[in-house]
VEXDREN-2710 file (C-alpha; in Angstrom, 1 decimal):
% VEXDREN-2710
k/r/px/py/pz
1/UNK/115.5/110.3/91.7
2/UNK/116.4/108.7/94.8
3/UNK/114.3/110.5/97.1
4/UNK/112.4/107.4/98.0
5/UNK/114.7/106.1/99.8
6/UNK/114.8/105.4/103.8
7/UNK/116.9/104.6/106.4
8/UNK/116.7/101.1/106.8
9/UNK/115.1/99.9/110.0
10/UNK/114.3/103.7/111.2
11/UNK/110.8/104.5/112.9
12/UNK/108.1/105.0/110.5
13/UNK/104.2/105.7/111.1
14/UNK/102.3/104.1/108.1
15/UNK/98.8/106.0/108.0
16/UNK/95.9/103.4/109.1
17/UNK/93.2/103.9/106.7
18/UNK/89.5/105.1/107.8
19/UNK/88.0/101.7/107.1
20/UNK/90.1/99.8/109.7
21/UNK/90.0/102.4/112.1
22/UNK/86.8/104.2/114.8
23/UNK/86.5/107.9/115.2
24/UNK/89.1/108.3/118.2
25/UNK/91.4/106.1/117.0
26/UNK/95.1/107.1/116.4
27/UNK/95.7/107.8/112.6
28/UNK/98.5/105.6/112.5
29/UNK/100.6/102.6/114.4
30/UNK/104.1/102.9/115.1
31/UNK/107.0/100.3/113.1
32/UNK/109.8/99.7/111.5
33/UNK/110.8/100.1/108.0
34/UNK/112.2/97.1/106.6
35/UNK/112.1/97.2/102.5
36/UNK/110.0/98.6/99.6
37/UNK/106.8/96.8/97.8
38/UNK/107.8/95.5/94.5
39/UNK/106.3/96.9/91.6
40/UNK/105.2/99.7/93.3
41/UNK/106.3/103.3/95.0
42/UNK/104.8/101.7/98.8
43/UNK/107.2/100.8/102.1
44/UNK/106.9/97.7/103.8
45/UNK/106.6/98.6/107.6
46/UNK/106.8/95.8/110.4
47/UNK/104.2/96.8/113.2
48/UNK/105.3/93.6/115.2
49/UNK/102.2/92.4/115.1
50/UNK/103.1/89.5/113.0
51/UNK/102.6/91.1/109.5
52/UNK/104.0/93.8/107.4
53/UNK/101.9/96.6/106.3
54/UNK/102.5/97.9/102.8
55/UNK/101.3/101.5/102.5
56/UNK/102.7/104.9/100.4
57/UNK/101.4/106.8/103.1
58/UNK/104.3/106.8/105.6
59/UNK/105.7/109.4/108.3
60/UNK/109.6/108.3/108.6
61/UNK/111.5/109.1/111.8
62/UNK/115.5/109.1/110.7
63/UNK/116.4/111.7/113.4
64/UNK/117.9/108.4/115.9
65/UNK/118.9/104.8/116.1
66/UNK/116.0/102.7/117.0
67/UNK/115.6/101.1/120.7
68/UNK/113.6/98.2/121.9
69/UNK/112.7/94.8/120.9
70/UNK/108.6/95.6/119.0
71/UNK/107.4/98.7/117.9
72/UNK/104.3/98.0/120.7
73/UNK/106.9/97.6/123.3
74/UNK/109.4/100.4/123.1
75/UNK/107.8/103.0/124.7
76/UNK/106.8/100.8/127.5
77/UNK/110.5/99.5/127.8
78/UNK/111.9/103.1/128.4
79/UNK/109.0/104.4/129.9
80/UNK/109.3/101.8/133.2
81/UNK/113.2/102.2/133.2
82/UNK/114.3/98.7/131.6
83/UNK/118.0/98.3/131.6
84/UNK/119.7/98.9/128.2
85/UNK/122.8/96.9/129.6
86/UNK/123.0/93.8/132.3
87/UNK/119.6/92.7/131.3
88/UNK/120.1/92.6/127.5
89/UNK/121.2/89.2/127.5
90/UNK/118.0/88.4/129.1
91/UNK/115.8/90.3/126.8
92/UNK/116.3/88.0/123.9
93/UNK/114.1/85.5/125.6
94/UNK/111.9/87.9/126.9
95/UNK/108.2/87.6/126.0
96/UNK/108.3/90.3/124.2
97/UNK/111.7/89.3/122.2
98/UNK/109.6/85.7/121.7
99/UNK/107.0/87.9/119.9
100/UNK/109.3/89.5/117.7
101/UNK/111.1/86.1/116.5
102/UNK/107.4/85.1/115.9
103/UNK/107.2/87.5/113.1
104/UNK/109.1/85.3/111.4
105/UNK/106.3/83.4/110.8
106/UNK/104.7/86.5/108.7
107/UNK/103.7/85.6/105.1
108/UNK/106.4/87.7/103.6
109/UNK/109.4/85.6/105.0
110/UNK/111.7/88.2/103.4
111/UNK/110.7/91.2/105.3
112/UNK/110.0/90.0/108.6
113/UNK/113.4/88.2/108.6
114/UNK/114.9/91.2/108.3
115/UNK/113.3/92.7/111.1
116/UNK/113.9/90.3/113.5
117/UNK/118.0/90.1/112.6
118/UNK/117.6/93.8/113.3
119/UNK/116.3/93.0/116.6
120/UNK/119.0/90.6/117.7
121/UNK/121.7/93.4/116.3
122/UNK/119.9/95.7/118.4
123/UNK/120.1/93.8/121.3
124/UNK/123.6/93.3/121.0
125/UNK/124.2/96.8/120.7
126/UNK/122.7/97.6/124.1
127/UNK/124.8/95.4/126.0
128/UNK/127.7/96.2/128.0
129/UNK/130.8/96.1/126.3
130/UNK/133.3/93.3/126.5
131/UNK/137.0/93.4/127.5
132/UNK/138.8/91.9/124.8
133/UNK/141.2/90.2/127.0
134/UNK/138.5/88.4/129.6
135/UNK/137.8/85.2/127.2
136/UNK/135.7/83.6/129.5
137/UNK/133.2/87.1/129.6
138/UNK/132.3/86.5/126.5
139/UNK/131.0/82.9/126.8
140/UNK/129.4/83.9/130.2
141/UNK/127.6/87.4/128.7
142/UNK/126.6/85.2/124.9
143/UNK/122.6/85.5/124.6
144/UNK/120.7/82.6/125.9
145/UNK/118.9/81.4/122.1
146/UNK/115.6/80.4/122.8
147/UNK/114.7/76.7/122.4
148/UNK/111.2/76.7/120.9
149/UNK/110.8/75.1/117.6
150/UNK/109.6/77.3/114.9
151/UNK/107.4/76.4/112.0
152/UNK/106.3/78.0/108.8
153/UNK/102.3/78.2/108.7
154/UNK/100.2/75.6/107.3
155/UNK/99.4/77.5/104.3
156/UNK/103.5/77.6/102.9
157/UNK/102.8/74.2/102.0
158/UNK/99.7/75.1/100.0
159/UNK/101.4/77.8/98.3
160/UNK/103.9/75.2/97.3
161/UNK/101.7/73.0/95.7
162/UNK/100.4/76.0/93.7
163/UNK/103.6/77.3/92.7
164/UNK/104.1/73.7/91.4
165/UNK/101.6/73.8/88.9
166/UNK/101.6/77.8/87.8
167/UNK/102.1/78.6/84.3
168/UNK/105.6/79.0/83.0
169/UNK/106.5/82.5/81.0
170/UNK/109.3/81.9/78.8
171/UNK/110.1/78.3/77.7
172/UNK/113.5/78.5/79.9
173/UNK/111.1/78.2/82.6
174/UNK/109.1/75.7/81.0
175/UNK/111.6/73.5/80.4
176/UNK/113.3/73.9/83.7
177/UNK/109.8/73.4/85.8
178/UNK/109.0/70.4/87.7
179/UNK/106.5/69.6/84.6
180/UNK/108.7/69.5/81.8
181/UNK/108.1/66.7/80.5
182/UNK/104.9/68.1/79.9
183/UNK/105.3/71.2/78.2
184/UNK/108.4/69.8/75.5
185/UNK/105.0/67.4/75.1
186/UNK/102.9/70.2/74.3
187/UNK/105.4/72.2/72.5
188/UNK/106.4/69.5/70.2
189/UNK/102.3/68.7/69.8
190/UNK/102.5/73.0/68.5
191/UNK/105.2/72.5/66.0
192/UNK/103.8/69.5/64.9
193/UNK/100.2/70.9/63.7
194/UNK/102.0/74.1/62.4
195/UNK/104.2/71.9/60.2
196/UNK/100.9/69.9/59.1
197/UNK/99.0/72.9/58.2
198/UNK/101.9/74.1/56.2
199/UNK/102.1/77.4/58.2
200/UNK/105.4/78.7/57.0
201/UNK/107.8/78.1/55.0
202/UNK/111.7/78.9/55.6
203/UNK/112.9/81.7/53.0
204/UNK/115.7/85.0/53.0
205/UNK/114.3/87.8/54.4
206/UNK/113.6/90.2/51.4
207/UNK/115.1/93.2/51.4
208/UNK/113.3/96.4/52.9
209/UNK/110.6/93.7/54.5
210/UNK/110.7/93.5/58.5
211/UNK/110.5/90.1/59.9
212/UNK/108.4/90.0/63.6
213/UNK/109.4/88.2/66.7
214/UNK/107.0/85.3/68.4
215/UNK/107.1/83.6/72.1
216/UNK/105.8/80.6/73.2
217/UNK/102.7/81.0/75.4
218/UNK/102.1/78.4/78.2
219/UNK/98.7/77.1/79.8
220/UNK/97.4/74.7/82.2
221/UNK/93.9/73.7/80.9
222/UNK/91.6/72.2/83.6
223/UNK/88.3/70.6/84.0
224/UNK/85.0/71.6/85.3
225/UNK/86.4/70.4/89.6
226/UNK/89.8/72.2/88.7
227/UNK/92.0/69.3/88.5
228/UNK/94.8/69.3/85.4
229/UNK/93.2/68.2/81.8
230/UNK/96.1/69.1/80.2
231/UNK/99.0/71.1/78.9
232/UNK/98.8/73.3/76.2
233/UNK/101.4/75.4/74.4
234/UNK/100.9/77.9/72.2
235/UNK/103.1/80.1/69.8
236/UNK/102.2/83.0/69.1
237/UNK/102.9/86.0/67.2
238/UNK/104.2/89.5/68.4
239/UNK/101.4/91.5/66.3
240/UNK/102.0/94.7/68.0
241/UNK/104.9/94.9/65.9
242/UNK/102.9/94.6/62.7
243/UNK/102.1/97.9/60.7
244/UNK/98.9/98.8/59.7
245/UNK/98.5/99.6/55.9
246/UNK/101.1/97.6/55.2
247/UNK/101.4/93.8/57.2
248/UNK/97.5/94.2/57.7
249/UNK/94.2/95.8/57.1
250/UNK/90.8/94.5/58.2
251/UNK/91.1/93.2/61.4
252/UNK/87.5/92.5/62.4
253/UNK/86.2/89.1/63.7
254/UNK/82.3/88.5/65.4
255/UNK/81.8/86.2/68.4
256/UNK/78.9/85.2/69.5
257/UNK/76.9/87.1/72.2
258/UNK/76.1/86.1/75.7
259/UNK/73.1/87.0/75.5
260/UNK/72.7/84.2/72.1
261/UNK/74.2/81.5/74.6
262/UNK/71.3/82.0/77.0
263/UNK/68.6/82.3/74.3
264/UNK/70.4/79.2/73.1
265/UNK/70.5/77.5/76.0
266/UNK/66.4/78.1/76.6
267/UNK/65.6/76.1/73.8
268/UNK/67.8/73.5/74.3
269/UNK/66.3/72.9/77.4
270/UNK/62.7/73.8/76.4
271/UNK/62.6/71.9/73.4
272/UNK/65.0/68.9/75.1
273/UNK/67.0/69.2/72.3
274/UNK/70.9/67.2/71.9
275/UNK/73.4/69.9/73.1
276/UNK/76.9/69.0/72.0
277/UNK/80.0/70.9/72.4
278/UNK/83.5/70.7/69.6
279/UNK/86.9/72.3/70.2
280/UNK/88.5/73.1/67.0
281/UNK/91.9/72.3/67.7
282/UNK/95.1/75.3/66.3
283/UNK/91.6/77.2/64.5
284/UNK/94.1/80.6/63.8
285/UNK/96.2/78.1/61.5
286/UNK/93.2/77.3/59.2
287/UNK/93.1/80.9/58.4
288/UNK/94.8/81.8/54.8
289/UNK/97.4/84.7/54.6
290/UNK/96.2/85.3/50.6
291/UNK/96.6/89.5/50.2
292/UNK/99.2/89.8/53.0
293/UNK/103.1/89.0/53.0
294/UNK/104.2/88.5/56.8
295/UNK/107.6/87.2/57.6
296/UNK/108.4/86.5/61.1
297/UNK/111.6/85.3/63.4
298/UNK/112.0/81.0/63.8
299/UNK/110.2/80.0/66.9
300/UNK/112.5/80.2/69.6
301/UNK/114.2/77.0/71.4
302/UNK/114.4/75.3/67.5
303/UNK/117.4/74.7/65.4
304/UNK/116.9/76.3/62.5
305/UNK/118.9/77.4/59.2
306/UNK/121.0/80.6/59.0
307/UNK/119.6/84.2/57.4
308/UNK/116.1/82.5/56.8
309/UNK/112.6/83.4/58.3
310/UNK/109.4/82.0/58.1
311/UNK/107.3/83.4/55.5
312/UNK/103.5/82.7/57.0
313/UNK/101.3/81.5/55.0
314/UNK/98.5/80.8/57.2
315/UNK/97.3/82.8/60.1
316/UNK/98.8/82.5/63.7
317/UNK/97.7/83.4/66.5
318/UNK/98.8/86.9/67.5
319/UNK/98.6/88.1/64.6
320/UNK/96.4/91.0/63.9
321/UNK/94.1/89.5/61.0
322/UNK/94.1/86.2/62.2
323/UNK/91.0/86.0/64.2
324/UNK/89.4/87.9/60.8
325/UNK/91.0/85.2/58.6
326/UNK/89.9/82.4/60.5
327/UNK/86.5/83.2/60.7
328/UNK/85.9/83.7/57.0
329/UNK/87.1/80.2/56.3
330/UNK/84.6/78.8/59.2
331/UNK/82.0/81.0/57.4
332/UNK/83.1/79.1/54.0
333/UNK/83.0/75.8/55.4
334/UNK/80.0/76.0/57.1
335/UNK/77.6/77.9/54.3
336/UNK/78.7/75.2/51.9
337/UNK/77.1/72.8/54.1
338/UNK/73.8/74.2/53.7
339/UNK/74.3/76.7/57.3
340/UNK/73.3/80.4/57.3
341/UNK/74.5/83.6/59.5
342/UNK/72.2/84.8/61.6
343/UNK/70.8/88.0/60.9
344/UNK/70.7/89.1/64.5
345/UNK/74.7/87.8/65.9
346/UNK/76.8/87.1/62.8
347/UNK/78.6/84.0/65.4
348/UNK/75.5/81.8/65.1
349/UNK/74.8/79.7/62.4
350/UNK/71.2/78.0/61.4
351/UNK/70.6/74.9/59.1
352/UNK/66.7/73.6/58.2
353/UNK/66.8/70.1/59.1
354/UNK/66.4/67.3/57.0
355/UNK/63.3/65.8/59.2
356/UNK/61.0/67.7/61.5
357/UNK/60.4/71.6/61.6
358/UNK/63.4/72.2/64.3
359/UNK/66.7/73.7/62.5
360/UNK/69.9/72.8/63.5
361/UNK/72.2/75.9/65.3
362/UNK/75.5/76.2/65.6
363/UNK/77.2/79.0/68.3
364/UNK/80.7/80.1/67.3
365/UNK/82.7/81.5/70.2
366/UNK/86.4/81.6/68.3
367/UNK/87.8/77.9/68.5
368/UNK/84.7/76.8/70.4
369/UNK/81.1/75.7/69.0
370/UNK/77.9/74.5/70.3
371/UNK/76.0/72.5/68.4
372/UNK/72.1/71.8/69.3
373/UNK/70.3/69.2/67.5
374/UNK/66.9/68.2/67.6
375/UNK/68.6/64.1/66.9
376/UNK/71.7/62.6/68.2
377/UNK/72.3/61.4/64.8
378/UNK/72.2/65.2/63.3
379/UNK/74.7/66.0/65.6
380/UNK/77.0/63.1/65.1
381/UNK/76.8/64.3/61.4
382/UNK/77.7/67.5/62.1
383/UNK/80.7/66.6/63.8
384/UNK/82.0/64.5/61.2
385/UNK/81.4/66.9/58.7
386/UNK/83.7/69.7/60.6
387/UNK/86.3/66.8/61.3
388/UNK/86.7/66.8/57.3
389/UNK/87.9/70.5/57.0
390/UNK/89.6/70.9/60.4
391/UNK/91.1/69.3/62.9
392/UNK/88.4/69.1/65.7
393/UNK/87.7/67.5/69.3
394/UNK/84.5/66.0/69.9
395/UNK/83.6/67.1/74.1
396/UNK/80.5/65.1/74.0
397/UNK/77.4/66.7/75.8
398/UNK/78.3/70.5/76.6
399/UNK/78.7/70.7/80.4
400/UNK/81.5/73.5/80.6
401/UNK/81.5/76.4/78.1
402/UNK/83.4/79.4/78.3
403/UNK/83.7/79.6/82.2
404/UNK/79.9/78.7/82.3
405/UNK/78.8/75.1/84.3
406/UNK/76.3/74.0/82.4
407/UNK/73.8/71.1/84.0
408/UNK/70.8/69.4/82.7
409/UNK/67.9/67.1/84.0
410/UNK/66.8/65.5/80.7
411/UNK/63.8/64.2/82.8
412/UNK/63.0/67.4/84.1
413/UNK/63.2/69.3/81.1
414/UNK/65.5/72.1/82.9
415/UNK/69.1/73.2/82.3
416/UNK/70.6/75.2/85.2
417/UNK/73.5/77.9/84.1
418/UNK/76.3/78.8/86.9
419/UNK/79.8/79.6/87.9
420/UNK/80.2/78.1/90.9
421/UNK/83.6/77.3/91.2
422/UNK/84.7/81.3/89.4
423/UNK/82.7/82.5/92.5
424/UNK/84.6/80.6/95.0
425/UNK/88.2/81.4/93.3
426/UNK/86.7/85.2/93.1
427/UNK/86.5/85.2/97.1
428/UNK/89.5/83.3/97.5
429/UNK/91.5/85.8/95.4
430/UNK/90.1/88.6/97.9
431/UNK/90.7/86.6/100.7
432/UNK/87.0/87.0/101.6
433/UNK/86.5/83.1/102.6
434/UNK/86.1/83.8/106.6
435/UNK/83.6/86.6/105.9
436/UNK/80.5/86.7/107.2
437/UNK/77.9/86.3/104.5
438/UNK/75.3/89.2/103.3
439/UNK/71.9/89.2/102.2
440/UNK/71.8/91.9/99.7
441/UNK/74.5/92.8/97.4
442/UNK/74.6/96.4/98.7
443/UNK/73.2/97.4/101.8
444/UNK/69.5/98.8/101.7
445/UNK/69.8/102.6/101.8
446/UNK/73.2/102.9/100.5
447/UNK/74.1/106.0/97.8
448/UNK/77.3/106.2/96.4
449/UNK/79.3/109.2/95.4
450/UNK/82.2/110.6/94.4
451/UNK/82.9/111.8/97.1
452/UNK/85.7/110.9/100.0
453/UNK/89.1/110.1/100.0
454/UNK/90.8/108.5/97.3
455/UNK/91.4/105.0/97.7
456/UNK/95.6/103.6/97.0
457/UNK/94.5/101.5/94.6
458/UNK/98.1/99.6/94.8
459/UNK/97.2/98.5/98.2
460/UNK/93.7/97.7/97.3
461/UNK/92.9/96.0/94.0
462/UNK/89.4/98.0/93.5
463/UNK/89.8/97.7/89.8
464/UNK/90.4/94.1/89.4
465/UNK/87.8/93.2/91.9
466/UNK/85.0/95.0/89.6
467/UNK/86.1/93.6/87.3
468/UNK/86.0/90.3/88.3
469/UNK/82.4/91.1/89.4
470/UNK/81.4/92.6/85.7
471/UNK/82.0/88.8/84.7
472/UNK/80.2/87.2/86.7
473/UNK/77.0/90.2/86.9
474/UNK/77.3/89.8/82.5
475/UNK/76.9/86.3/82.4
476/UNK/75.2/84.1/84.7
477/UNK/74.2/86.5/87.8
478/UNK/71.8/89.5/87.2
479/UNK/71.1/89.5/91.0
480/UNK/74.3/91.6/90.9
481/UNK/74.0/93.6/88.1
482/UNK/72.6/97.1/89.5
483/UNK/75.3/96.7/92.0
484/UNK/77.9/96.1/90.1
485/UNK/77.0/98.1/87.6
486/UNK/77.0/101.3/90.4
487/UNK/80.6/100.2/91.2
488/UNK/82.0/100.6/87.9
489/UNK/81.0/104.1/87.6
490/UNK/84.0/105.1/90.1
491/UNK/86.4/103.0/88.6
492/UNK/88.7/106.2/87.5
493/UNK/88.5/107.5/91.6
494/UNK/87.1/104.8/94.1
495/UNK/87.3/106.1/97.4
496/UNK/86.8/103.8/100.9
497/UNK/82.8/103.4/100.7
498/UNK/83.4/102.3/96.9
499/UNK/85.8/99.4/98.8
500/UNK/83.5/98.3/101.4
501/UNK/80.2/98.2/99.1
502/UNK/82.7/96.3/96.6
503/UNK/83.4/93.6/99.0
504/UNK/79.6/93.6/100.3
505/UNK/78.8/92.0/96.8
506/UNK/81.7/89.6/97.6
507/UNK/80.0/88.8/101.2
508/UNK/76.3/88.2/99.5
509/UNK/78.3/85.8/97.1
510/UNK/79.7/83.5/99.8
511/UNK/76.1/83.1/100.4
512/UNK/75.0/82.3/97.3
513/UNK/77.8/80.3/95.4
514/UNK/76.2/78.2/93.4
515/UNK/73.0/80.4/92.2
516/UNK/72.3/80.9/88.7
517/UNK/69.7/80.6/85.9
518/UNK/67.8/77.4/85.1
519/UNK/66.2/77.2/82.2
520/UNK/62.7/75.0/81.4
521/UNK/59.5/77.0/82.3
522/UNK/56.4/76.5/80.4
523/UNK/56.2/80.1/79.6
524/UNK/57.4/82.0/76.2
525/UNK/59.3/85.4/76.3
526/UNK/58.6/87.8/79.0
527/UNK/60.1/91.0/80.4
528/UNK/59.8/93.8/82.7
529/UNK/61.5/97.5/82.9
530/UNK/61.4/100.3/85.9
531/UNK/63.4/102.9/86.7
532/UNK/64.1/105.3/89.7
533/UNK/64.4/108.8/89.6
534/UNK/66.9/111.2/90.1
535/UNK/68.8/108.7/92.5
536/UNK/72.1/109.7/91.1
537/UNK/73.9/112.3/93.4
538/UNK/76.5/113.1/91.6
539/UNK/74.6/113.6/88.1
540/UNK/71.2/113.3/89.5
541/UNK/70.1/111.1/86.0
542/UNK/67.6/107.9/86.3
543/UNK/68.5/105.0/86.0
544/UNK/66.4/101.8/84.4
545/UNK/66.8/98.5/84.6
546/UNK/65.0/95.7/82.2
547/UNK/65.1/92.0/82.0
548/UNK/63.7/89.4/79.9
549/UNK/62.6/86.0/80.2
550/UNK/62.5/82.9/78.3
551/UNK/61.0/79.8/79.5
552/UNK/61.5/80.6/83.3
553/UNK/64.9/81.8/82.9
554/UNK/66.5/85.3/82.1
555/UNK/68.5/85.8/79.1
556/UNK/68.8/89.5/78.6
557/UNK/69.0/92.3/81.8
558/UNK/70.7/95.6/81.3
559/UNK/71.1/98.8/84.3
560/UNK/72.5/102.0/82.8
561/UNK/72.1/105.1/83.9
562/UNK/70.0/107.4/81.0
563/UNK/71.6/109.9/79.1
564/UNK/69.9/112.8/80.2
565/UNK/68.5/114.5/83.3
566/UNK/64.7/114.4/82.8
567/UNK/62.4/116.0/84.7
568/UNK/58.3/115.6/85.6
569/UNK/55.8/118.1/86.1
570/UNK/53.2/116.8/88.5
END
């Protein structure tokens, strides 16, 4: 089907959409059409007004060449009588022609290039014609070239840097990256633990068995400011090409809640107790592959011998049962040291301690554990008893945990819980930096509904921006939680008042970066619920809200509509 495809360069009239745009405003801008939006079915128009528009929504014009030097100007050019011929020469440093070679400087290099070659051709093609034999003519009638110097914006040579240190997807571009001495580092650093843990051994494939691929999966890991910690490669198994019944069968693994994390972190700050955090490093490979016989393909960018696979022996990551396996051999190791499961989140673990009434807890989030202590040296004991079954990283006092920053005042008694620096790369990403800040999270008075014209979600990300928001409202912000939580209800059909309320909650977060939860009231357990009624339009249900509180701090907050329309007799 090739009915996509334009003319290149012809008039087109991308629609401007109703946000950007006042009641008597004209529904669209006039521009040129000068390629086609990867990954998606939209046009790239220039408007000459030093960008390129991307929209689906475009009115083409193919009936005639195109005239002029901008799509602002044209009409003014033939409307005042402007010479197609003697003055063409001149028109290439015209103010207007200046403007046009200024689109250069537009972010996407690629398009607006194009566009201003087409400009020059067009130029060209408006002059009078030439005599071939009159030599000198053609020196005399050759365009003046303007003399300014042209340079690329400031922010090229940011995006530089950050292409230099983005994460490589195959290990052809690993290897081939400014930083590969890094990742054949970190790769090597893989095979090794793999080959320690006996993970595999080489054998024939047997016959009717099906041996699955792998890739190597690449990641920069950084610290709590952002700057490089280090570089970490990962092979990993193709699961989705395991067969249920047969290569697998229970797949379920429990991680710990949020909501245990905060009650956690109450405590800890309450009760002033030792908070330390442990990485267990390769955890999928402590896992055992007992009832299951999975053969996969030799990791790719090894020698490795002829008609032989790996036969796996321990978990991998990837693999469906792996996060199963490798929690049932944490379980193992930890109930033999005296730990129990809690009764209420299966990820957290409780020991009695060997002095005073305070028992020791352990928080299991995958590969990552929190361990509070009531002594440093019940801690420090801890740790070395998990260094003797796996291979683990001691992080010292937890400041940084899953995403979360995590700051104390030992003094105080008070531990504050944020995400600062997600918040600021969460406006960056939206390009919201420059905005003007908002009080509220959704302005007072506002209803949504379903109503209104569908929003092109290709052109605006309404779905990733919700749910970067969801993060950010479940974890450490329940300021934003009724908002948020209205937004997600049109993630199916957003429309343009779903956009503009979306990016509200972005303005009320440049105003509040670095709020969160701090922990360390005198007060025990308290909470509060409410509800509205009928405020829905479009299903006119209730919603309620609750939160509860331990020791000054929230560690539990839900808003969901109800499940049914109630009504009250007065």
């Amino acid at each position: 089907d090739v009915s996509h495809l334009r003319v290149f360069g012809a008039n087109a009239y991308p629609l401007k959409p109703t946000q950007l745009r006042k009641k008597l405003d004209p529904t669209c801008v006039k521009g040129r059409f000068v390629g086609y939006e990867r990954g998606s079915k939209a046009y790239r128009i220039w408007t000459g007004d030093k960008k390129i528009q991307i929209s689906r929504d475009v009115i083409f014009d193919e009936s005639g060449r195109c005239e002029g030097n901008t799509p602002h100007t044209e009409d003014a050019a033939e409307a005042d009588g402007a010479p197609h011929s003697d003055d063409a020469a001149e028109a290439v440093d015209a103010p207007n022609s200046e403007d046009a070679v200024e689109a250069v400087d537009a972010p996407n290099t690629e398009g607006a290039a194009e566009a201003a070659s087409m400009e020059l051709v067009n130029a060209g093609a408006n002059a009078t014609p030439i005599a071939d034999d009159d030599t000198n003519a053609v020196g005399a009638a050759a365009p003046r070239r303007s003399t300014r110097e042209h340079r690329l914006p400031d922010f090229y040579g940011r995006a530089a840097v950050t292409v230099g240190s983005e994460e490589p997807v195959t290990i052809e571009e690993a290897l081939s990256s400014p930083a590969a001495q890094q990742w054949r580092q970190a790769i090597d650093e893989e095979i090794a633990a793999l080959t320690a843990n006996n993970t595999w051994t080489m054998e024939p494939l047997p016959v009717g068995a099906k041996a699955i691929t792998c890739r190597w999966i690449f990641k920069i890991k950084r610290s709590a400011n952002g700057s490089i910690e280090r570089y970490k490669a990962r092979l990993v198994a193709r699961g989705f090409q395991q067969r249920p019944g047969v290569d697998y069968d229970e797949v379920y693994a429990p991680v710990s809640m949020h909501a245990t994390l905060r009650v956690l972190l109450a405590e800890v700050a309450h009760k002033d107790l030792h908070l330390r955090q442990v990485d267990i490093k390769t955890a999928f490979l402590n896992g055992q592959l007992e009832d299951d016989d999975v053969y996969m393909q030799p990791p790719p960018g090894y020698a490795h011998a002829a008609n032989l696979v790996c036969h796996l022996h321990r978990s991998l990551y990837g693999l469906r049962q792996s996060p199963r396996a490798w929690h049932t051999r944490l379980c193992e190791v930890l109930t033999s040291h005296g730990f129990r499961q809690s009764n209420a989140d299966p990820a957290f673990f409780l020991c009695p301690a060997s002095r005073g009434n305070i028992e020791h807890r352990i928080l299991v989030y995958v590969d990552d554990l929190l361990i509070a202590t009531a002594h440093r040296e019940a801690a420090d004991n801890i740790v070395a008893i998990i260094g003797t079954d796996f291979e683990a990283k001691d992080l010292g006092e937890a400041t940084f945990f899953l995403g979360l920053d995590i700051k104390r005042d030992r003094n105080e008694r008070t531990l504050h819980l944020g995400q600062e620096r997600y918040t600021q790369e969460l406006i960056k990403k939206f390009s919201m930096a420059e905005a003007k800040p908002a009080m509220t999270p959704l302005p007072p008075g506002l209803a949504l509904t379903k109503e209104g014209d569908t929003l092109d979600t290709n052109v605006y990300p309404y779905n990733k921006l919700v749910g970067g928001l969801l993060y950010l409202a479940t974890s450490s912000r329940p300021d934003i939680a009724q908002a948020v939580g209205a937004l997600a209800r049109y993630m199916a059909t957003p429309s343009a008042a779903h956009w503009s309320a979306a990016k509200n909650v972005l303005r009320y977060l440049i105003g509040t970066p670095a709020l969160g939860i701090t922990y360390g009231g005198a007060s025990g357990v308290q909470g509060w619920c409410d509800a509205d009624f009928a405020a829905d339009l479009d299903t006119r249900r209730s919603t309620t809200a609750a939160v509860f509180t331990m020791y000054g701090g929230a560690v539990i907050w839900v808003v969901r509509l109800q499940a049914y329309c109630g009504l009250i007799d007065m």
